[in-house]
C-alpha positions as CSV (number, residue, x, y, z in Angstrom):
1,X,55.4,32.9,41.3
2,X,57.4,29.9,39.8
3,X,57.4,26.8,42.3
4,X,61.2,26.3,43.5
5,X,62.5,23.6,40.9
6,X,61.0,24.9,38.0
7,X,63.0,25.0,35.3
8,X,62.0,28.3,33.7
9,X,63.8,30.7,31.6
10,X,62.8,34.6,31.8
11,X,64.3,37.1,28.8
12,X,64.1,40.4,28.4
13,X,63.0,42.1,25.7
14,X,64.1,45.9,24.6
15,X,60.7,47.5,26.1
16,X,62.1,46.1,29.3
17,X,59.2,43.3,30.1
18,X,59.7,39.9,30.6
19,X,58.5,37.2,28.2
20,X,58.2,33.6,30.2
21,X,60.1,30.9,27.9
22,X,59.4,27.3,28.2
23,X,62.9,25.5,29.4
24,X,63.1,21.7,28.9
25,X,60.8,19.7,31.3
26,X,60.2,23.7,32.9
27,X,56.8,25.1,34.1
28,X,55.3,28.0,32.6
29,X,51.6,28.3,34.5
30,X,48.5,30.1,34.0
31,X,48.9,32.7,37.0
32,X,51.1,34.3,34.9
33,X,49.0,35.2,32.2
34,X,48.1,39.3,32.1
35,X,44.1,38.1,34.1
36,X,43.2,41.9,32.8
37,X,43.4,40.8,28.9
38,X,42.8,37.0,29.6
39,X,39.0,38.0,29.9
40,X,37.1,36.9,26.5
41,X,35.2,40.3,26.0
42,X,38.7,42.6,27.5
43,X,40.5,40.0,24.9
44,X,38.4,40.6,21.8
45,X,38.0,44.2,22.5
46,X,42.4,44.5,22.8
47,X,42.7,42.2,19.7
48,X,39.8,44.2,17.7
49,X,41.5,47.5,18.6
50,X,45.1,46.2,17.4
51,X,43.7,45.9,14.1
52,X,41.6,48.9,13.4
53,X,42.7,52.4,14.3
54,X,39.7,52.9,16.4
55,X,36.3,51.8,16.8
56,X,33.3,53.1,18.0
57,X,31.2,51.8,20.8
58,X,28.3,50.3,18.6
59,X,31.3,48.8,16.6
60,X,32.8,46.8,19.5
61,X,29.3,45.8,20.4
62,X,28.4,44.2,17.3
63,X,31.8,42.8,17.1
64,X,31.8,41.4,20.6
65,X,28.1,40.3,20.4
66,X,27.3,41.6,24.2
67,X,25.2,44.1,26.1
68,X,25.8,48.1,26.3
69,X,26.5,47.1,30.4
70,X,29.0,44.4,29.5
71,X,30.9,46.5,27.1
72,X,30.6,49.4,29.5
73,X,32.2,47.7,32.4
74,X,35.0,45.7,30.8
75,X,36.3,49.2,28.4
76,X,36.5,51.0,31.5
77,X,38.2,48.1,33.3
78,X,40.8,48.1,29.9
79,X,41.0,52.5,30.3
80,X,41.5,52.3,33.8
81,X,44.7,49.9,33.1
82,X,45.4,52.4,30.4
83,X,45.1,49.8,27.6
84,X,42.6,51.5,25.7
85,X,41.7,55.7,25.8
86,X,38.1,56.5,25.2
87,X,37.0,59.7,23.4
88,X,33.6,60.8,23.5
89,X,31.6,63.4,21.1
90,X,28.4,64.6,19.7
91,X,27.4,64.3,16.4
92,X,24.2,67.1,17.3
93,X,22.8,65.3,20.1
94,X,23.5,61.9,18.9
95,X,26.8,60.9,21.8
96,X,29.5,58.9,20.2
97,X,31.9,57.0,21.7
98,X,35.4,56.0,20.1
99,X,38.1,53.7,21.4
100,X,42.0,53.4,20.6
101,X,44.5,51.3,22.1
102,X,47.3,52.5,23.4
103,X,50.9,52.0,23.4
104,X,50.9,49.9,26.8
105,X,47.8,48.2,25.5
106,X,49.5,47.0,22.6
107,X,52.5,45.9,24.6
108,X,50.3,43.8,27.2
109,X,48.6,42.6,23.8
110,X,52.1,41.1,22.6
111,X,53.3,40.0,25.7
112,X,50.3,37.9,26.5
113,X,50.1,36.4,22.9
114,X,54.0,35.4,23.5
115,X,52.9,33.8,26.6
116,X,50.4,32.1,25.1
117,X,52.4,31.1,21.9
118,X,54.8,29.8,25.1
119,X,52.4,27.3,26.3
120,X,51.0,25.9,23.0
121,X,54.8,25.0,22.1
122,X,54.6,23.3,25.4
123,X,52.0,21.7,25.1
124,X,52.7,20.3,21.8
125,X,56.5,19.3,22.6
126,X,54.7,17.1,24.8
């Protein structure tokens, strides 16, 4: 919530979410930042998944550099939010585990690098 004063522009985009824009001598603050991607792990596994059409579970591991639990807990944190969808198979009896992100993943993706893109012009206009 934007302190009362704070110069602070909001626009809409065609998706219908709001992108905060730095107004002169305005306030754009860290509360606003999407908390569920701001994680470093929920971040790199997002960012990873933007790139690549899907990875697997020991993928994102490697890439991540973290422990089967860690993984475990923030994917699930990223499918309950519906950023990511999760598909899991056999190859014989060997499980394998394959993540994609979605649409609204991708979306949350672009609106939090535009936030962030927000505050480094801020902080450099400085």
């Amino acid at each position: 919530m934007a302190r009362p004063g704070a110069a602070r522009e909001t626009q809409r985009r065609a998706d219908g979410a709001a992108t905060g824009e730095v107004a002169a001598g305005g306030k754009l603050g860290a509360a606003e930042l999407d908390r569920l991607i701001h994680e470093r792990i929920r971040l790199g596994i997002v960012s990873a998944l933007a790139v690549n059409d899907a990875l697997s579970f020991s993928e994102l591991k490697t890439l991540m550099k973290t422990t089967d639990g860690n993984l475990s807990v923030h994917a699930r944190k990223l499918e309950e939010a519906q950023y990511v969808v999760c598909r899991k198979s056999f190859d014989g009896r060997v499980p394998h585990t394959e993540y994609r992100l979605t649409q609204s993943g991708r979306r949350a993706l672009e609106r939090y690098l535009e936030h962030m893109e927000a505050l480094i012009r801020a902080t450099r206009g400085r």
